[in-house]
C-alpha positions in Angstrom: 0.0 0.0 0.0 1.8 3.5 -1.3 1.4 6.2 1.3 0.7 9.6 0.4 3.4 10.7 3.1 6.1 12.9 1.2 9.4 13.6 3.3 9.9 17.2 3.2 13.8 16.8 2.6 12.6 16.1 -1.1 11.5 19.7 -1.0 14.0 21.8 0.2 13.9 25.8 -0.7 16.5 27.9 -1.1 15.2 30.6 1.4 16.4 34.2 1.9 18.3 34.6 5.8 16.9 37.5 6.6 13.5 35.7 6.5 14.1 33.5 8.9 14.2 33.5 12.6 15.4 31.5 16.0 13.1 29.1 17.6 12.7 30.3 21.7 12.6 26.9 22.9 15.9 25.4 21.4 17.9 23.6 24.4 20.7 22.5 22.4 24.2 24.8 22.5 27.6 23.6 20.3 30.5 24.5 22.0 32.7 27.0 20.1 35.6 24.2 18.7 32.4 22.5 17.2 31.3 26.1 15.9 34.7 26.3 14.2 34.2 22.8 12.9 30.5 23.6 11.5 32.0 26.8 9.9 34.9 24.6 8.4 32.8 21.8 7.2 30.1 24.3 5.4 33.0 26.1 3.7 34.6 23.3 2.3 31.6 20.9 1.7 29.0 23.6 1.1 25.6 23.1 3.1 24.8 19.0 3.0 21.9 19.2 5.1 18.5 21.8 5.3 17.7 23.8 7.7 14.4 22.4 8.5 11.6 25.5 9.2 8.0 26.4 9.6 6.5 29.0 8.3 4.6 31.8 10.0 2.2 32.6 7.3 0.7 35.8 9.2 4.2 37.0 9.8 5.9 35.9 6.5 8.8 34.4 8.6 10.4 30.7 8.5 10.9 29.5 12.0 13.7 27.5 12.8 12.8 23.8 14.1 16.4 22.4 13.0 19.4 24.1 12.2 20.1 26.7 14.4 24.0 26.5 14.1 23.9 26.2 10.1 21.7 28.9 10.1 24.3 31.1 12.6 27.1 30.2 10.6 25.7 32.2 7.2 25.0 34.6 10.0 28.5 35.5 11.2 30.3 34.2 8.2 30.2 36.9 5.0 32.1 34.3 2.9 29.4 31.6 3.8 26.6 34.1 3.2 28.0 35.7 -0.2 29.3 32.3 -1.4 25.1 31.2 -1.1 24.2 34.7 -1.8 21.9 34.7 1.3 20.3 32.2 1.3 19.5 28.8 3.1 18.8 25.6 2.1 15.2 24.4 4.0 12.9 22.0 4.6 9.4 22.9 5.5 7.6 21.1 7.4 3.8 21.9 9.0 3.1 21.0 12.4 1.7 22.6 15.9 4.0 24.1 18.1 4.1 21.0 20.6 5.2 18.8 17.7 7.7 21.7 16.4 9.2 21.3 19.5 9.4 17.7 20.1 11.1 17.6 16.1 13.4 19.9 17.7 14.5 17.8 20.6 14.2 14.6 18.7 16.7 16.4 16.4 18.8 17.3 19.1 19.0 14.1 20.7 19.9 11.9 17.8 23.3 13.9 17.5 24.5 14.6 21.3 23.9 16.0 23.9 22.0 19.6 25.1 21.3 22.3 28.0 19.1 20.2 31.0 18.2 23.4 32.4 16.9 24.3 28.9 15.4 20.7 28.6 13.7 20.9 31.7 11.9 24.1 30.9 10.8 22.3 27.5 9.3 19.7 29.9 7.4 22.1 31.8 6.0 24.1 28.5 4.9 20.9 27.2 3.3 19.8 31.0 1.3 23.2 30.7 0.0 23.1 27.7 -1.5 19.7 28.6 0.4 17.0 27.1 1.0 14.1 29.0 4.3 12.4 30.8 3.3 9.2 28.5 3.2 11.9 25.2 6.5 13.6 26.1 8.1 9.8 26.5 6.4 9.0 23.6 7.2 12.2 21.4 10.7 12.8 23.1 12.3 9.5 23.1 12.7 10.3 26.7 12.1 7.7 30.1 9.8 8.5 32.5 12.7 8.8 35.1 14.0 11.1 32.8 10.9 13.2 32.8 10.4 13.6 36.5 14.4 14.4 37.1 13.5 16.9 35.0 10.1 18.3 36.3 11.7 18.2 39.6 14.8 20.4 38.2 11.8 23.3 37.6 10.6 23.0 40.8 7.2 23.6 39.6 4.3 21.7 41.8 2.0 22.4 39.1 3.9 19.4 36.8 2.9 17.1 39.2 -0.6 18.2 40.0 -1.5 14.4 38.4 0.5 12.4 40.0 -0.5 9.9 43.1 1.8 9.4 45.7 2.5 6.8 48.3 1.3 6.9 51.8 5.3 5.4 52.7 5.1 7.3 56.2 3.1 9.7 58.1 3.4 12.5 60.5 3.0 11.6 64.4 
């Protein structure tokens, strides 16, 4: 049975930078010898991969999901930017922000490592806009240990407002 599914790396756009913008929930940082290496592997191999984006119809702006870093380096790099003549390689794909974000962190975690202080405030934006410990598990790749180490790095009660908890001892 064919599907009707279409991978969105079979549509990449060559999209002008200064149309596109920073994600605010992206918990993954590259230290600056990996910067360096980005920059070098661009400049000699030229971009491999898309960015992959949404785009903001109302506000005629692509929003990064993946890709910050190859997106900085056109950024700070003239030679990268005039070599492409401004613009960026994407992929497009259309989702709601909860599913933007778990692309994002599924992206992240299939190549290393990112900021749990960052992570953990993903969790909570995720908690409050209702999606379950089971759906970030699911929609993360993360454990459900995982999950509450991270809740309990916010501090927020509110994460846990569903959560039973054993009677193990009790005041005298």
């Amino acid at each position: 049975m064919m599907s009707h599914f279409r991978s969105p790396a079979y549509n990449v756009r060559p999209i002008p930078i200064e149309k596109i913008r920073a994600n605010e929930y992206n918990p993954n940082s590259v230290a600056l010898p990996e910067m360096q290496l980005l920059y070098d592997s661009i400049k000699q191999d030229g971009y491999t991969m898309p960015v992959v984006v949404y785009y903001h119809e109302e506000q005629d702006v692509y929003e990064i999901v993946d890709g910050f870093h190859r997106y900085t380096v056109m950024l700070k790099h003239d030679d990268i930017y005039n070599r492409e003549n401004g613009l960026l390689p994407c992929s497009i794909i259309e989702k709601p922000i909860s599913d933007r974000i778990a692309s994002t962190i599924r992206h992240n975690r299939a190549r290393g490592s990112h900021n749990v202080d960052l992570m953990s405030n993903i969790v909570a934006e995720l908690i409050e806009m209702g999606k379950s410990d089971k759906w970030v598990s699911k929609h993360l790749g993360m454990s459900c240990d995982e999950i509450l180490r991270l809740k309990q790095i916010t501090g927020l009660a509110a994460l846990f407002k569903d959560k039973e908890f054993s009677q193990s001892w009790e005041i005298l």
